[in-house]
C-alpha positions in Angstrom: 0.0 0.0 0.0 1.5 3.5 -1.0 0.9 6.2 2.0 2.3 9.2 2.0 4.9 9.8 4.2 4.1 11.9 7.3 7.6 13.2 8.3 7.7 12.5 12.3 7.8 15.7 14.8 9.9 14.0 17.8 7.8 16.7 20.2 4.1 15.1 18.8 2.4 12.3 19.2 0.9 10.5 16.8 -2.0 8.4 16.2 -3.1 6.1 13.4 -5.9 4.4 12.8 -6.3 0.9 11.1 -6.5 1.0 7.3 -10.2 0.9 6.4 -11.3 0.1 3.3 -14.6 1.9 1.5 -16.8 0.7 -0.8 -16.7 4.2 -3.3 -14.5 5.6 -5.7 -11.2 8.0 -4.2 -12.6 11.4 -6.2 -16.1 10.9 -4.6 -14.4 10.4 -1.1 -12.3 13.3 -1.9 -15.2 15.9 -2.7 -17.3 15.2 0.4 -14.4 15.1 2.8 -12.3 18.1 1.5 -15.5 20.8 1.5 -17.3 20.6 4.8 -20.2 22.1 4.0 -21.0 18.7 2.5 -21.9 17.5 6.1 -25.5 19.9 5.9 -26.2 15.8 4.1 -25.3 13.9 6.5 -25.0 15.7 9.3 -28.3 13.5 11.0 -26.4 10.2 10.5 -23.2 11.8 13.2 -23.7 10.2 16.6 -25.3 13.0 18.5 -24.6 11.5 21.7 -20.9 12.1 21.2 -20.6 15.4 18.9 -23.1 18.2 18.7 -24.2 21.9 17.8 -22.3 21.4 14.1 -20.9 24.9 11.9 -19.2 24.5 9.1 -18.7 26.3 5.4 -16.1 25.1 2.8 -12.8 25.3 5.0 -13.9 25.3 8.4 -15.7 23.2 10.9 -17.1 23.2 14.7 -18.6 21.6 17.0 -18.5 20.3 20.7 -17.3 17.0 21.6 -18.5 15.2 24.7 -16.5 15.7 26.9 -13.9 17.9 25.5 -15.9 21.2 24.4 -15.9 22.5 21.2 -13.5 21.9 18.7 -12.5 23.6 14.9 -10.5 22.6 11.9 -9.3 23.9 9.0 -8.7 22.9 5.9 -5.4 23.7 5.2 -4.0 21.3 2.5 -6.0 19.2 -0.2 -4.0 16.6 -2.7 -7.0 15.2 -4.7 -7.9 12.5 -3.9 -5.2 11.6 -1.8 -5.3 13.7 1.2 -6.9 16.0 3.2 -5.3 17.8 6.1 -7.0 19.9 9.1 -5.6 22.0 12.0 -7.1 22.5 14.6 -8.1 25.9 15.9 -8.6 27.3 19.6 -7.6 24.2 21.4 -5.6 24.5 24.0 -2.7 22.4 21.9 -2.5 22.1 18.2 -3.8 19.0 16.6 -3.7 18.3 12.5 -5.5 15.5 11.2 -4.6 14.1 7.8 -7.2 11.6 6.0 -5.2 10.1 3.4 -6.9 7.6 0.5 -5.5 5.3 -1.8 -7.6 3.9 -4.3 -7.1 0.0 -5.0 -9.5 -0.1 -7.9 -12.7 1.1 -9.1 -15.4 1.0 -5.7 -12.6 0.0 -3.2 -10.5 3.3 -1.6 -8.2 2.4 1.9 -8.8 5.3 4.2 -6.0 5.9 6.9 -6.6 8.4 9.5 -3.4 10.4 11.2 -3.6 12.8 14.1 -0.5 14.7 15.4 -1.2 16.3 18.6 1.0 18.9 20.7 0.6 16.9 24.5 2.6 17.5 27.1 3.2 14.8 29.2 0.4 14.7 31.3 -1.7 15.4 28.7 -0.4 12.6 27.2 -1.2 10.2 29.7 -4.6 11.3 30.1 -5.4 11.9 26.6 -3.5 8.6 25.0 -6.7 6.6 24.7 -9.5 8.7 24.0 -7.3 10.0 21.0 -6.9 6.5 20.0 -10.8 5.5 20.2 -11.9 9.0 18.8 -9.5 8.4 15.8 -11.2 4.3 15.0 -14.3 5.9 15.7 -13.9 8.4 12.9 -12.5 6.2 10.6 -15.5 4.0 11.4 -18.0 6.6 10.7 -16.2 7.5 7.2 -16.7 4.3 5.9 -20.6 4.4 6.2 -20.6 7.7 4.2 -22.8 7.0 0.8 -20.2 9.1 -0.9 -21.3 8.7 -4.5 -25.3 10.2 -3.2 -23.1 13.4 -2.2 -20.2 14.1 -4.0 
């Protein structure tokens, strides 16, 4: 499988989640996850429980997660349909999140989901496995997308 490299930042941590694979074509993937005003269609199939009170346009995105607060991201890089990457904006450490895709033939895209977060070390230690679950659970939830109804 051909990812792109992600150079290592020896002062952030990291974390992956498993390589999914999606039933839709990389440029239909691409144009619903690289303009989030695309969520307005499927904004009623997000687990409300978790993530709530949704803004978005093109390039940005809010909304509070439970139990963090809210939480925004930027688009600030798009390769299409290869790669999407987000910062985050007013946390209280930076976070970017790339979604990179690699398409394996017609219908059948792998999706890989990266964060790179800016913990100290105690933040580290209590943040370690709700990063890890929060980044599966994503992935999870990208999958289910009926990208080819939106793009």
């Amino acid at each position: 499988m051909e990812w792109g490299h992600i150079q290592k930042d020896e002062e952030m941590t990291d974390f992956a989640s498993k390589v999914k694979s999606i039933p839709h074509n990389s440029s239909d993937i691409f144009a619903v996850l690289s303009d989030f005003s695309k969520l307005e269609l499927i904004k009623d199939r997000l687990p409300d429980d978790k993530i709530s009170d949704f803004t978005f346009d093109h390039d940005h995105c809010s909304f509070n997660v439970n139990p963090f607060g809210e939480v925004s991201f930027a688009v600030i890089e798009r390769e299409p349909n290869k790669l999407v990457k987000f910062k985050s904006e007013n946390m209280p450490f930076e976070v970017f999140l790339w979604i990179q895709l690699v398409e394996k033939a017609e219908k059948d895209t792998k999706l890989k989901i990266t964060v790179r977060a800016d913990l100290n070390p105690f933040l580290k230690s209590m943040m370690q496995k709700p990063l890890s679950d929060a980044v599966d659970k994503i992935s999870d939830v990208l999958t289910k997308i009926p990208y080819n109804e939106i793009a």
